[in-house]
C-alpha positions in Angstrom: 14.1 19.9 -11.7 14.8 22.6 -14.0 13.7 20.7 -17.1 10.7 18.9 -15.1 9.4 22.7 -14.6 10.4 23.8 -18.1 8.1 20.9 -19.9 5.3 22.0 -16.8 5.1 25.6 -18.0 4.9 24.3 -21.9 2.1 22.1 -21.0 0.2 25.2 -19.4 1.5 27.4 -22.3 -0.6 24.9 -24.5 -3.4 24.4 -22.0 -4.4 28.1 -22.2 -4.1 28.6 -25.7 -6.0 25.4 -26.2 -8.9 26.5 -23.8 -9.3 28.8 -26.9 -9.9 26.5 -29.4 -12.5 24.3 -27.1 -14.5 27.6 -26.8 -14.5 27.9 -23.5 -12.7 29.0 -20.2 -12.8 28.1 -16.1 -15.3 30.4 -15.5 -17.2 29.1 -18.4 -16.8 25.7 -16.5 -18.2 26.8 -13.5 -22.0 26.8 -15.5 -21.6 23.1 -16.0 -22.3 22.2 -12.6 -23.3 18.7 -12.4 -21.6 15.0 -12.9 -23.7 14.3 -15.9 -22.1 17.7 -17.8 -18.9 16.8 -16.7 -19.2 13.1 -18.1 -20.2 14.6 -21.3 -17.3 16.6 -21.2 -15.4 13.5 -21.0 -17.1 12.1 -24.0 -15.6 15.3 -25.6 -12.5 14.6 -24.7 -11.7 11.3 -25.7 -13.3 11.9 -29.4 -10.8 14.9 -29.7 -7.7 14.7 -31.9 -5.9 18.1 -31.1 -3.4 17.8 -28.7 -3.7 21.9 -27.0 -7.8 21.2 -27.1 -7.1 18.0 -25.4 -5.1 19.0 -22.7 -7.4 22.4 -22.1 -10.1 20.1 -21.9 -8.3 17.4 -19.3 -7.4 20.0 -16.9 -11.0 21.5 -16.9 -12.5 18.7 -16.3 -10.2 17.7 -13.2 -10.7 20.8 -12.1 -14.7 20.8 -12.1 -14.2 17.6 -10.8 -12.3 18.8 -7.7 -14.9 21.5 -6.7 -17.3 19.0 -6.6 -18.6 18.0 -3.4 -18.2 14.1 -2.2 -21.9 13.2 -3.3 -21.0 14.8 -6.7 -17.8 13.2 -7.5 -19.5 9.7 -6.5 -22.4 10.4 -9.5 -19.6 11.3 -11.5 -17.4 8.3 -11.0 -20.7 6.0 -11.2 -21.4 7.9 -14.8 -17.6 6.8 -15.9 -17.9 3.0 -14.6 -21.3 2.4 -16.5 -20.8 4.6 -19.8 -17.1 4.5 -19.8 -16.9 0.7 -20.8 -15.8 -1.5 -24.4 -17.8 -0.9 -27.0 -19.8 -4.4 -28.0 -20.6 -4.2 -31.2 -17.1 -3.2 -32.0 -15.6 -6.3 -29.8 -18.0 -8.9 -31.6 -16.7 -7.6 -35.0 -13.2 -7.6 -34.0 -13.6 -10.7 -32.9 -15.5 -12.5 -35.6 -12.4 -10.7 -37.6 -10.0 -12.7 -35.8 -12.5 -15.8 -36.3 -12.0 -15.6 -40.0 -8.1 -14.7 -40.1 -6.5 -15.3 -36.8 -3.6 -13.0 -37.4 -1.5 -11.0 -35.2 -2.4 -8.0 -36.9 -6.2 -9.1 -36.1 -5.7 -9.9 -32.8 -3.9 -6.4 -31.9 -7.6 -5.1 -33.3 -9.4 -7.0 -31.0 -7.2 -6.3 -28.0 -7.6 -2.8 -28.7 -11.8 -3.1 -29.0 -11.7 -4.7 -26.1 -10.1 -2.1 -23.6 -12.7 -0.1 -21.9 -13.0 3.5 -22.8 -12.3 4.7 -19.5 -8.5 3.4 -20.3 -8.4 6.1 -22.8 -10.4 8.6 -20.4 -7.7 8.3 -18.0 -4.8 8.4 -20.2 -6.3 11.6 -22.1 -6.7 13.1 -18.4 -2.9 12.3 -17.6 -2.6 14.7 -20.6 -3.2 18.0 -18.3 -0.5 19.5 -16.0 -0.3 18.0 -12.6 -2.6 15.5 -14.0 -1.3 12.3 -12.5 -1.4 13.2 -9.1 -4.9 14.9 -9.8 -5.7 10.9 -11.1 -4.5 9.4 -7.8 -6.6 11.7 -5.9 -9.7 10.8 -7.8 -9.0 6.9 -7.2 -9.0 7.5 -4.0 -12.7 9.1 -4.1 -13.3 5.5 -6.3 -12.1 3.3 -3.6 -14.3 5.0 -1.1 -16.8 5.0 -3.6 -16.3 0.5 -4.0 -15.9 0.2 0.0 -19.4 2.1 0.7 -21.1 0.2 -2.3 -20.5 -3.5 -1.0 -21.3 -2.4 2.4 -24.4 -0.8 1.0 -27.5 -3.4 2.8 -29.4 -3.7 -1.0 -26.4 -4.3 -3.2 -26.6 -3.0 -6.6 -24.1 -6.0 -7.8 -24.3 -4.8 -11.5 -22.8 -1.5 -10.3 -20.1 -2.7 -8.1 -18.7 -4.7 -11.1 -18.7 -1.8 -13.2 -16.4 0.3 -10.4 -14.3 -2.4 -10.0 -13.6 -2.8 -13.1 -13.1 0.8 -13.6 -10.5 0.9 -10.4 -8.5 -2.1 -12.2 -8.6 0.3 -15.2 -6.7 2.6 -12.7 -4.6 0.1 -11.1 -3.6 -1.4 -14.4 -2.4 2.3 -15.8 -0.9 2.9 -12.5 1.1 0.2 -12.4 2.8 0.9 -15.8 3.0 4.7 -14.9 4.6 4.3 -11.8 6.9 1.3 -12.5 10.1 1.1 -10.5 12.6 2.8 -13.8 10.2 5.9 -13.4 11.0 5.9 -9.4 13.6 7.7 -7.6 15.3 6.5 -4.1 15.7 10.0 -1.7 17.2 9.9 1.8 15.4 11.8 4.3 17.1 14.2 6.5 17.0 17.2 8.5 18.0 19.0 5.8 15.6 18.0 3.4 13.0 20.8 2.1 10.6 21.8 5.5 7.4 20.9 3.1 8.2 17.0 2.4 9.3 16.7 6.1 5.9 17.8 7.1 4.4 15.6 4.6 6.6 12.5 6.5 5.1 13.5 9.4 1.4 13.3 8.1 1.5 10.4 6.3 3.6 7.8 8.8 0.8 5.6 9.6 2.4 2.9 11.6 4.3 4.8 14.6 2.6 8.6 14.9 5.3 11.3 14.8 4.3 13.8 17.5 6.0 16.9 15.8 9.2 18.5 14.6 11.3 17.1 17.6 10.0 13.5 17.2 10.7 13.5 13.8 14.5 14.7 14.3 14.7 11.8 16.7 13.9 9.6 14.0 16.1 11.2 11.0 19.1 13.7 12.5 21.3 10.7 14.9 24.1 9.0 13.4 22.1 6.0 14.2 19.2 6.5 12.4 18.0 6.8 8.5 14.8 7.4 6.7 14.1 7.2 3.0 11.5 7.6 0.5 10.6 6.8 -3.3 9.2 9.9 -5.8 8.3 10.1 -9.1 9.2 12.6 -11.7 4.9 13.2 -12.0 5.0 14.1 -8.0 7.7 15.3 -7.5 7.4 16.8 -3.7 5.1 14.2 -3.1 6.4 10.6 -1.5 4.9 7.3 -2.3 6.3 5.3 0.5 9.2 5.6 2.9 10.7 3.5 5.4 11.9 4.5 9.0 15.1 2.4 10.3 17.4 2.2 13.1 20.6 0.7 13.1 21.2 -1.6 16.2 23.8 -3.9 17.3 21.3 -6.6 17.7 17.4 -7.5 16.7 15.1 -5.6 18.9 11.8 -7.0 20.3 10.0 -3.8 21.6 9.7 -0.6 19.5 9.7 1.3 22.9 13.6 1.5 23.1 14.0 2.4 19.7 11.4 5.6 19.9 12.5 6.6 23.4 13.2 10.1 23.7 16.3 10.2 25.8 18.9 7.5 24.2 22.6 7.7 23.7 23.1 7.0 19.8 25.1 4.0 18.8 28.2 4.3 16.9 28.5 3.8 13.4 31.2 1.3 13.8 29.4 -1.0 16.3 26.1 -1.3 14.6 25.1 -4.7 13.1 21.5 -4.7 12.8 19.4 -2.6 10.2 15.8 -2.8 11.2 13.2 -1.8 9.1 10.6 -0.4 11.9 8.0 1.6 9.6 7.1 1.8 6.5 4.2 3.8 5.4 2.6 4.4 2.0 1.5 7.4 1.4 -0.7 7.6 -1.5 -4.2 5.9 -0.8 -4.9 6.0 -4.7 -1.7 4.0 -5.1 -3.5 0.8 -3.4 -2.4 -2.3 -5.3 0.0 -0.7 -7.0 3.0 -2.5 -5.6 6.2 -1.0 -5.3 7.0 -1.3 -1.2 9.2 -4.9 -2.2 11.4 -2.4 -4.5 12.2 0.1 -1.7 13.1 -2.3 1.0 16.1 -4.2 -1.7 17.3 -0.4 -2.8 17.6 0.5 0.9 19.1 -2.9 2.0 21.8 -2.3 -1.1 22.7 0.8 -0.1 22.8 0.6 3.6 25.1 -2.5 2.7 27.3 -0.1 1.0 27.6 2.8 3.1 28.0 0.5 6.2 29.7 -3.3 5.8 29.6 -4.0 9.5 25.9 -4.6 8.7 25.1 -8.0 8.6 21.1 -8.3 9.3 18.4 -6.3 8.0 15.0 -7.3 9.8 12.1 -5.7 10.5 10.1 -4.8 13.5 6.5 -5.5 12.4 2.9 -4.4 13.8 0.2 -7.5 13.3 -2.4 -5.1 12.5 -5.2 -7.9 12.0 -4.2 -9.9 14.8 -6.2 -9.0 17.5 -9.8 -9.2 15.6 -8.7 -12.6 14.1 -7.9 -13.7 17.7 -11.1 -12.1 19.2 -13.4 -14.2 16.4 -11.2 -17.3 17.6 -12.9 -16.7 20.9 -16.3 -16.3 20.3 -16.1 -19.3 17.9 -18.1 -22.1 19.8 -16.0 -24.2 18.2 -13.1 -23.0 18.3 -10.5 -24.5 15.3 -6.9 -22.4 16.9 -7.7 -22.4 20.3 -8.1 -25.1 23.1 -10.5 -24.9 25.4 -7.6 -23.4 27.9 -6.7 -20.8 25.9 -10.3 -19.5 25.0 -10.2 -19.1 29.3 -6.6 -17.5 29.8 -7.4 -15.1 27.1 -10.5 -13.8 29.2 -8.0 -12.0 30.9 -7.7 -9.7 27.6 -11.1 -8.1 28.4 -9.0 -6.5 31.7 -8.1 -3.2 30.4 -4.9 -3.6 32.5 -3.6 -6.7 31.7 -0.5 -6.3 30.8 0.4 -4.3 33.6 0.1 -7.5 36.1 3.0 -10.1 36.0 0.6 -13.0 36.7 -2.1 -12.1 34.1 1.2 -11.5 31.6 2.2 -14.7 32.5 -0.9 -16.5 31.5 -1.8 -14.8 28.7 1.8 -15.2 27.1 1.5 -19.1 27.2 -2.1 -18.8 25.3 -1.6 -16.2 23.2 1.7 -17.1 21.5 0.7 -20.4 20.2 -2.4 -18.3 18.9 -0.4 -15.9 16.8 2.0 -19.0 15.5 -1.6 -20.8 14.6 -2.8 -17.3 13.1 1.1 -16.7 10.9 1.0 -20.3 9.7 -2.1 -21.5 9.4 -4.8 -18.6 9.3 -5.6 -17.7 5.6 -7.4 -15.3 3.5 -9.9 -15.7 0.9 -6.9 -16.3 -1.6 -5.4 -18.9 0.5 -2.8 -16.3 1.2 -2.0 -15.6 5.1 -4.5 -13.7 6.9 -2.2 -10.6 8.1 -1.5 -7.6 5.8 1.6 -7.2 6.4 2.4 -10.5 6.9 1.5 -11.3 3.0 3.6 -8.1 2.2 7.2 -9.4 3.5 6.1 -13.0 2.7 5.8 -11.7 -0.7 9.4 -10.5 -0.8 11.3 -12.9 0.4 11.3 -12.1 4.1 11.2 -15.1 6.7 8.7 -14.9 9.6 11.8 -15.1 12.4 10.5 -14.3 15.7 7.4 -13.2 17.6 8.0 -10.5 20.4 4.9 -11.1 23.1 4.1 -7.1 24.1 6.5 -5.6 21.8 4.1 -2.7 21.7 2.6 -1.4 24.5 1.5 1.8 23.2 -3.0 2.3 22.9 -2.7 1.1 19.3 -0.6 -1.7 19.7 -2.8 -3.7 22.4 -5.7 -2.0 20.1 -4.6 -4.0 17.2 -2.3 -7.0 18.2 -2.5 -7.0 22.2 0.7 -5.5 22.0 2.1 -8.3 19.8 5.5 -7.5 17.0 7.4 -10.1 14.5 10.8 -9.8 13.1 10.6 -11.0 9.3 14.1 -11.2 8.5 15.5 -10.6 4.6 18.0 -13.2 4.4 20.0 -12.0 1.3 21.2 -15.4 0.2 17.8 -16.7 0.6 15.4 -13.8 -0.4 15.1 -15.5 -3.7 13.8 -18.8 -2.9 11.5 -17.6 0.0 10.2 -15.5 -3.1 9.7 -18.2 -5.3 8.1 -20.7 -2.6 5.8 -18.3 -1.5 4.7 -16.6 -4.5 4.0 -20.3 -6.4 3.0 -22.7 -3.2 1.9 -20.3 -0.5 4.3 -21.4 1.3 5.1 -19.0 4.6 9.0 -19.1 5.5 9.4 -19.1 9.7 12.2 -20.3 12.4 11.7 -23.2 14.2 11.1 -21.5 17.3 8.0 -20.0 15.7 7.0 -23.5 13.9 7.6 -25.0 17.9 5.0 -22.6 19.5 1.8 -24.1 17.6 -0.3 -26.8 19.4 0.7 -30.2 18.5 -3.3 -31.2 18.4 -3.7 -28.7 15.0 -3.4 -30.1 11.7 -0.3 -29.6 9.7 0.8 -26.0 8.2 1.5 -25.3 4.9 5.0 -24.1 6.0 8.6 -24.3 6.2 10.2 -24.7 9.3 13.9 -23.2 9.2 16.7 -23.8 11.7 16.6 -21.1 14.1 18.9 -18.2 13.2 
């Protein structure tokens, strides 16, 4: 921490005396009070060779760039997508250099001609104290910026390719800046500093922690562990973290394990580790994967510091369940739903459905085979399946292991999933494979006794049916 703080002031020491040799200070700054100045600025910046005048220069202009208001930091971002890109006339000669002598030494020139100059913008911005989490801050004002141009009604298409190619600029930096070697694995205690517990608390996004005393519930019992990656760039700042509870058994309700009054299990007779939030925490760090990392780490070391553990599963939300199942029903022609279903599920549009055991009843024996059609046979626009989170556990290694009808009763569950949760469970021995089967054949690992719940009249999924664990 010590030396993280000694390089910090260094960098400052530099960035003042180089704000000196650029000619200019903050206040200085303040006159150039538009996007277009502050684009130009960037020109400045990457034609610069001095280191101090180049890091002067980087922090001035994310510091202009964070007065701005939103409108003004959209312009801005617009400016850096269209004028930011390759140069052309240096890409056809590199490659016409290549043409003539196709050499390794040729082609590292025309790699080079071909990387956008925003690449170079963003690196030389990196340069400035405090930089990279300034960075992740601004591609969060760029997704916001990409979300409100395709929804715009008269699509500029020309621009929306320029701002998604500048966020993969980001993504593809970000994902080399913040690869696992640079990340650190923290537990999350009581004791840890008051100022990343409060940030826990804002950022869990799954289960809302209602204050100080919910969050001890969550990290002070015996019972109970939380942990979180950083990076040496952010350093009170987490990226993700993970919420568990140790169990002697796989739990099918999340209500139980947030309860407010519950003895605490014993060390000694817990079996179970189960994964019941994780949260990322960084909006600007969309894409950038690093989630799959922190759930191995933890499962390693929880293995460690406890061998009675023998399952780690999770306790997972179906976030896009419940608008998937409500376009299934307006559908007239329905494709995962029989013509029963489609009328049991009217009872969903009661407000208080779940709180009647004959309503329960029929709505469980439509609305299960529903969520095993929408897990194995629902898919995105990249043939992947259709739920989030699904895709994310999928992805590393997890198998779909059990569906738990009204697992979440809370407003947001029945907002989002009509109270429905899934256990993927990380199989150690098996992780691998379900890896490899996904990630090259799409193919979604799942129990039997999910495969069993999907309507005989369907066609075939694209999946593997396990023996039930």
């Amino acid at each position: 921490m010590a030396t993280i703080s000694f390089f910090g002031d260094l960098i400052q020491t530099i960035s003042d005396r180089g704000r000196d040799l650029i000619g200019f200070g903050r206040g200085d700054l303040a006159a150039r009070a538009n996007a277009a100045e502050l684009a130009n600025l960037c020109e400045d910046l990457i034609s610069r060779r001095g280191e101090a005048s180049g890091v002067a220069l980087a922090r001035l202009i994310l510091d202009r760039y964070a007065s701005f208001p939103t409108a003004e930091r959209a312009t801005f971002l617009r400016l850096v997508a269209t004028e930011f890109g390759a140069d052309h006339d240096s890409v056809e000669a590199a490659i016409a250099a290549y043409r003539a002598d196709p050499t390794r030494a040729a082609l590292g020139l025309l790699h080079g001609a071909a990387e956008p100059r925003s690449q170079e913008l963003i690196r030389r911005l990196n340069l400035a104290r405090d930089g990279t989490l300034a960075l992740v801050r601004m591609r969060e004002d760029l997704l916001a910026l990409r979300a409100g141009l395709r929804a715009e009604t008269e699509r500029d298409d020309a621009l929306i390719e320029a701002v998604e190619s500048l966020d993969r600029d980001f993504e593809h930096l970000f994902s080399s800046w913040f690869n696992r070697g640079f990340l650190v694995l923290r537990p999350i205690a009581w004791t840890t500093p008051a100022h990343i517990l409060e940030k826990i608390i804002r950022y869990e996004a799954v289960h809302e922690i209602a204050g100080w005393d919910d969050l001890r519930r969550r990290i002070e019992p015996q019972d109970r562990r939380c942990y979180a990656f950083f990076h040496p760039a952010l350093i009170d700042e987490p990226l993700i973290f993970v919420e568990v509870a140790l169990t002697s058994g796989i739990a099918s309700a999340i209500a139980p394990i947030l309860a407010h009054q519950r003895e605490p299990l014993p060390l000694r007779a817990a079996t179970t580790a189960i994964f019941y939030s994780i949260s990322n925490c960084q909006k600007g760090l969309a894409g950038v994967t690093f989630g799959n990392f922190l759930i191995k780490q933890v499962v390693e070391d929880l293995a460690r510091e406890i061998p009675s553990l023998k399952t780690f599963v999770t306790l997972s939300p179906v976030p896009g369940f419940a608008r998937w199942l409500a376009r299934e029903r307006r559908a007239d022609a329905p494709q995962r739903l029989t013509r029963e279903d489609v009328e049991a599920l009217r009872l969903l549009d009661d407000a208080d459905w779940h709180s009647d055991k004959t309503k329960v009843e029929a709505v469980r024996k439509a609305m299960l085979p529903a969520a095993a059609a929408y897990f194995l046979r629902a898919k995105n626009e990249r043939g992947r399946p259709a739920d989030p989170v699904a895709r994310f556990h999928l992805g590393n290694g997890a198998r779909l292991e059990r569906m738990n009808f009204l697992g979440d009763t809370s407003p947001k569950g029945l907002s989002q999933s009509h109270g429905l949760m899934v256990n993927y469970l990380y199989d150690l021995a098996a992780i691998e494979k379900n890896h490899e089967t996904y990630a090259n054949l799409g193919t979604v690992a799942a129990t039997g006794a999910v495969s069993r719940e999907l309507r005989a009249n369907l066609p075939p999924p694209r999946a593997v049916a396990l023996a039930d664990a």
